[in-house]
N, C-alpha and C positions, 0 to 999 in steps of 0.2 A: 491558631488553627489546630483541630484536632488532627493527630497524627495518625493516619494509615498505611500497613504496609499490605498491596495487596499480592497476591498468589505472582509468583514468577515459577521457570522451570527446573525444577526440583533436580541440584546435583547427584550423579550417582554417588555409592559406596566405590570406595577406591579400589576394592577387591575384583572389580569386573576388569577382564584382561579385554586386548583389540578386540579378539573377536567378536566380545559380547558386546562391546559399543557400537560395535558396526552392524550387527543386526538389532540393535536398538532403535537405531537408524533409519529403518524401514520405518518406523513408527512419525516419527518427527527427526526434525534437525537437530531440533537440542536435547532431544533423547540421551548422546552419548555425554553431554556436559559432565564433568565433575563439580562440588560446589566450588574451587580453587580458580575454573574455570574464567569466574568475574573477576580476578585478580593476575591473570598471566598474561604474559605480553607477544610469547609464540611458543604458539601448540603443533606441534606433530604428531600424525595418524598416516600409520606406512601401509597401503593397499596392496594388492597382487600385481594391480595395471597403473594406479598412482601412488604419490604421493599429496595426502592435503595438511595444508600450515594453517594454521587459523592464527590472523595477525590482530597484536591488540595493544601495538605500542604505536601512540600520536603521531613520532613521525614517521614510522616506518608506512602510515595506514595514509597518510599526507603522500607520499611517495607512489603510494599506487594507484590511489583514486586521484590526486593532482597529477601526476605524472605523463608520458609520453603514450598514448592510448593505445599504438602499435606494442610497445615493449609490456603494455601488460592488459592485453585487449579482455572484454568476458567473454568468461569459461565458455567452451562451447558445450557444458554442461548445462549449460541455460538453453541449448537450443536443443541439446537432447531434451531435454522435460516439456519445452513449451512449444514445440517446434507443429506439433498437430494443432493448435489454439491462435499460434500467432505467427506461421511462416515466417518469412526472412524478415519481421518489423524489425523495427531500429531500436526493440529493446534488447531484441539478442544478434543483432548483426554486428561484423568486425570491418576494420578497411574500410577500402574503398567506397564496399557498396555501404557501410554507415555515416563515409564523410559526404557519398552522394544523398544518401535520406537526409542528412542534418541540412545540406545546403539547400534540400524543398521543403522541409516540413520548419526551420525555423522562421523560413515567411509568412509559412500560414498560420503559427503560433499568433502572428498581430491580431487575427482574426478574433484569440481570446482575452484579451486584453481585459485586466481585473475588473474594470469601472465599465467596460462596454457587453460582460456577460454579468454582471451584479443583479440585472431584472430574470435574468432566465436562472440563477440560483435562486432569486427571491418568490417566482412562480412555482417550483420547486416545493420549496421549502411552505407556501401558502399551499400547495395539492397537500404535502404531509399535513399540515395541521387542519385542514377539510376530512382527510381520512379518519385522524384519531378521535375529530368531533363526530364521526358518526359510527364510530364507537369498534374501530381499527387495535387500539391499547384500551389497560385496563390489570386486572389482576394477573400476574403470574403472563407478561408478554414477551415474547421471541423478539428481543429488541434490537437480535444482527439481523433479523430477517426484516424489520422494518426499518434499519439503513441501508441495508443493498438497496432497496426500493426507494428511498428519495436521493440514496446519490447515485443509481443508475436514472434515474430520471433528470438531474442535471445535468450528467453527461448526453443523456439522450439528445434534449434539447438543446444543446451547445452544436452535437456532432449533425442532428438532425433536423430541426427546428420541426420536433413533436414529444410530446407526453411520452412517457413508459407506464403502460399496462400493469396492473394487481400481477395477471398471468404470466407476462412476461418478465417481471421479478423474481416470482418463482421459479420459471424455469430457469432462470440464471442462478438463482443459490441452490437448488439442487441439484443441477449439474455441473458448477462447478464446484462444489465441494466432492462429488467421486472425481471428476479430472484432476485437483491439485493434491487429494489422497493419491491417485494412481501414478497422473505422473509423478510426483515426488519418488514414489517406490521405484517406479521404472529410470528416475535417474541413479538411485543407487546401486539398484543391479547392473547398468552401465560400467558404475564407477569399481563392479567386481567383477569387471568383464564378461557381463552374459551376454551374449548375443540379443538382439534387440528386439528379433524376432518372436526369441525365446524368453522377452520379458512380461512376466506375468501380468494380466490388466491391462494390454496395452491396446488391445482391440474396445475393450470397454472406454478407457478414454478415447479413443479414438470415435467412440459414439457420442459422448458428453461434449466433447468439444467440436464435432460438427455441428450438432444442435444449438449451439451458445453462437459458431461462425452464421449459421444460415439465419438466426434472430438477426444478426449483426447485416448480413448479408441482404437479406430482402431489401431495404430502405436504399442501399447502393443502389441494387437494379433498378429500382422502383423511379430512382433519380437518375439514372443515366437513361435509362427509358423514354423519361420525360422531354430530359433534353434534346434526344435522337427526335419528338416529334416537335421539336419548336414550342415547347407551352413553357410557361413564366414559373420559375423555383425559387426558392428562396438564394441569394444570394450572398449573407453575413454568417452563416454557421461553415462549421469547421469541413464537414465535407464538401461542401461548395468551393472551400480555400483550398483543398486537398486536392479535387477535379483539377482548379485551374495551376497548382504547385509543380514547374517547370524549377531545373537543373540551369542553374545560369551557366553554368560550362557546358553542357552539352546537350542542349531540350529538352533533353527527356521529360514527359511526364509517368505519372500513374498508370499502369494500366487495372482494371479491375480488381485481380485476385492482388494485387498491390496493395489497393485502397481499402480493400479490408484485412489485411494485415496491419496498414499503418491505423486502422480505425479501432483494430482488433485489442492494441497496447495501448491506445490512448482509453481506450474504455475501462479495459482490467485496471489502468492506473488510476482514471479517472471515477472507480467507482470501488472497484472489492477493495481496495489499500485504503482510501476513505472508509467505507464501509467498518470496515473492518476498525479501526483506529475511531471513528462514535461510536460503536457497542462499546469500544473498551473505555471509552470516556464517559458515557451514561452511568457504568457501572461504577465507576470510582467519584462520581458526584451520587449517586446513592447512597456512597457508604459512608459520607461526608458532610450531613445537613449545613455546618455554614457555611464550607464551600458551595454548595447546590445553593443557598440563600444569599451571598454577594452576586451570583451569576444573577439568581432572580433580580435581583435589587437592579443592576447592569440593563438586562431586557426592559425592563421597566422604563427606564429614564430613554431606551435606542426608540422602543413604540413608544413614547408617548404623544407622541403628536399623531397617532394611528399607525401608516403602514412604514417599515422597518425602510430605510432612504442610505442611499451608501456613503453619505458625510456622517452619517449618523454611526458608523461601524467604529469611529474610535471613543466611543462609549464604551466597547465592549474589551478592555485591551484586559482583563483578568480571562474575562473568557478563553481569550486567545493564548495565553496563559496557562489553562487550564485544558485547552488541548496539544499545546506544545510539550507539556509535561504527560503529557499520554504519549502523544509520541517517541519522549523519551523512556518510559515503562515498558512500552509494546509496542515499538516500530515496527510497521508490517511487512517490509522486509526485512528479517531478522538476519540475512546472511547475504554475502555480494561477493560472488566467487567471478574473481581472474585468473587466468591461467598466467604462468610464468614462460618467456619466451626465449631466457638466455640463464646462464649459468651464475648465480649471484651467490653471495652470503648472507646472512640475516642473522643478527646474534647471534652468529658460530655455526649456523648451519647451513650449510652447504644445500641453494636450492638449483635444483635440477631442472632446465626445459621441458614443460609438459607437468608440472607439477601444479594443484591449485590453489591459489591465495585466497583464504576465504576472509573477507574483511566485514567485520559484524558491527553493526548496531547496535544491536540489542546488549554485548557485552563490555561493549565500547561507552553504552551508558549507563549501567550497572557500575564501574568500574571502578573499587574503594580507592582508588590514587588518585581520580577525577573528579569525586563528588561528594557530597558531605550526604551522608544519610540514601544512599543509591537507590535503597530498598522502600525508601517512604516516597508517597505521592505528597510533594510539597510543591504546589504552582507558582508560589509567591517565591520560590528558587529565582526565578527568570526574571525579577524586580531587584534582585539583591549584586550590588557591584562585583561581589567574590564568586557569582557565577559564571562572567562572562570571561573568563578564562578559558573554565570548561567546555562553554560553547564553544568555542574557538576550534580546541583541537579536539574535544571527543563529542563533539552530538551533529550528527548529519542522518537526520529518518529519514530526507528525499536524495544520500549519497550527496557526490559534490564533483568537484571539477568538471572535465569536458562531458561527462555524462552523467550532469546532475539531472535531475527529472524536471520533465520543461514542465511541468503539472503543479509545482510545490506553491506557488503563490495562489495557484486556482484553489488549492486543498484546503489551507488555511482561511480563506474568506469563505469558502463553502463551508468547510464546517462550523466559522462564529454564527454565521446565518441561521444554517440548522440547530447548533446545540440554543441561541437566544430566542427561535421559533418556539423551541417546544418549551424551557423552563419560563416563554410569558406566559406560559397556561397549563402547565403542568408543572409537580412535583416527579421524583422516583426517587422509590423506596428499594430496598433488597428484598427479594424473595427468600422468607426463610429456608434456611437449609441449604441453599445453592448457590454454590463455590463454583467460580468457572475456574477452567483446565487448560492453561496455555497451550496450545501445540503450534511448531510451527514446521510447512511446509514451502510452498510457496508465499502464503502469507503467514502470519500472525493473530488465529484467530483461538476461539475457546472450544475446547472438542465437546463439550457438552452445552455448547452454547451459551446466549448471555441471557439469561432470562430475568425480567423486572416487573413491577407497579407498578402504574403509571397512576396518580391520583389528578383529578382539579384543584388546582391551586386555591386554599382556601383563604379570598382578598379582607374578610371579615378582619 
């Protein structure tokens, strides 16, 4: 296989002191990175109102994310930033009220069951390649803008049992790329003690993500409406399981502004982190022909009987492959900050209650003591016996223990779906001259976006 290393986030000069990393900061998360960065095992950055550790030794990072979820709950950093987008959902809740969301919403998880949503990925995935035949790609294509659009359209249909709109695509990737620019910014002025009020942009996100809530929103009322007059709804998607997700300890159910909260995180996960994570894999089978050419070979042999059948997806096990190794490149959540809730030590440093553990991905699989080659996009890593060490204790894109993402098995068969839809009938090529630009904020996406070719497979 031809060797590729593509663009990761560019260490600083050693010469920049705190301060200049932390207004780097504003920019992206890994703005302040050194390049030593992918090789250190705990990073200290002393704030005025915190202190953050960035952990990046196996078991120290085994200890936080497996560990006691009270003694090292998430930062309520994450609910300063997201807290306008996604109220108290259970990706930024702590306690109580998250052991009460987990004991409703892990029943209604049955609801998605990998083999019983496989036709509504497949519907999906057959709307996308309806689109691009009628001539949707093509030279020089915005190809993150054309997977927000078929993976908020899986998720639509899972959450809602309906299609997602051209329209409605759009307004979700343009308004949430100023909401995770803005809040990103507005958590780091948090984190230097501005006043929240006084955090610049935060009225503007507060527009962007009402807009994204009431898209999300309408289809709620639309269905509790329905039900309020007795008429027939769908009863197997995920909001139907949501309505009827009762508290076995104490009934509670849902109330409204609940159900789109919890609708609100299953969506962002169920679509911009996917999304996000096929741009970056389309780009790295571009720049890749016999990679791109065993996937083709792969779809070929999964369609050949016609339409893509779900015994048929273990045809596709390079594929899978091949975006588990993206994952590994560009997890799209590149950081996963816990706060610290008691006085510990960590390699000799004295960590303080109230201080944040940021436990990373993206450096955890970069990481020259864990992987042979970090920097090169090599799939066929994940067939080779001396990788599955490193799986073990440095590669987690969906996190792990009690709050691993109940979404991760949906992610991976969505995306073999989608990446063997579009290479049975398409090639991509790279657009000359353009180099995408990691940044990461909330997610892990390219600040100049991912733009490609898209050709007709020439079967001659």
């Amino acid at each position: 296989m031809t060797a590729f290393v593509p663009p990761k986030p560019a260490g600083n000069p050693r010469k920049l002191g705190p301060v200049a990393r932390f207004f780097r900061s504003f920019h992206s998360s890994t703005a302040p990175l050194y390049a030593n960065s992918y090789s250190m095992k705990l990073g200290e950055v002393r704030l005025p109102r915190r202190t953050m550790y960035f952990v990046n030794q196996p078991d120290l990072v085994q200890e936080i994310l497996l560990g006691d979820v009270d003694r090292y709950p998430k930062s309520d950093l994450m609910a300063t930033m997201l807290e306008l987008l996604l109220g108290e959902s259970i990706f930024v809740s702590n306690g109580d009220l998250w052991k009460q969301q987990r004991r409703m919403m892990d029943p209604a998880f049955e609801a998605t069951r990998i083999k019983a949503i496989f036709p509504l990925m497949r519907e999906a995935a057959e709307a996308m390649a309806a689109r691009f035949d009628e001539g949707a790609v093509g030279a020089d294509t915005q190809a993150d803008l054309e997977m927000t659009h078929v993976t908020a359209d899986v998720i639509f249909r899972t959450i809602y049992s309906r299609a997602f709109t051209r329209e409605e695509a759009e307004t979700i990737f343009e308004n949430f790329e100023i909401f995770q620019h803005l809040a990103w910014q507005h958590g780091v002025w948090t984190l230097a003690g501005v006043p929240q009020k006084l955090s610049i942009g935060r009225l503007r996100a507060k527009k962007s993500a009402a807009t994204i809530r009431e898209l999300l929103h309408a289809p709620v009322r639309e269905r509790l409406a329905a039900i309020g007059r007795g008429e027939d709804v769908p009863q197997t998607d995920m909001l139907s399981a949501f309505i009827r997700a009762e508290d076995p300890e104490t009934g509670k159910r849902f109330d409204e502004r609940e159900l789109v909260d919890q609708i609100g995180i299953m969506f962002l996960a169920g679509h911009e982190t996917s999304a996000s994570a096929l741009a970056w894999a389309l780009y790295l089978i571009a720049q890749c022909p016999d990679v791109q050419a065993r996937m083709q070979a792969e779809a070929d042999t999964a369609f050949a009987d016609g339409q893509l059948e779900f015994a048929k997806l273990r045809h596709l096990g390079f594929t899978r492959d091949v975006f588990r190794e993206t994952l590994r490149l560009y997890p799209p959540v590149s950081f996963i900050p816990r706060d610290a809730t008691e006085e510990q030590v960590m390699r000799g440093k004295h960590i303080m209650p109230g201080s944040i553990l940021f436990v990373s991905p993206l450096l955890e699989h970069r990481h020259t003591e864990h992987w042979d080659d970090p920097d090169t996009f090599d799939p066929d890593r994940f067939s080779r016996p001396e990788t599955r060490a490193s799986e073990q204790k440095a590669y987690f894109p969906f996190s792990k223990g009690p709050r691993v993402c109940l979404g991760a098995a949906f992610a991976l068969q969505e995306a073999v779906i989608i990446l063997a839809t579009i290479l049975r009938e398409w090639t991509v090529t790279p657009v000359e001259g353009h180099v995408p630009e990691p940044i990461a904020r909330l997610t892990l996406r390219s600040e100049n976006g991912i733009r490609l070719n898209f050709e007709r497979r020439d079967r001659s």
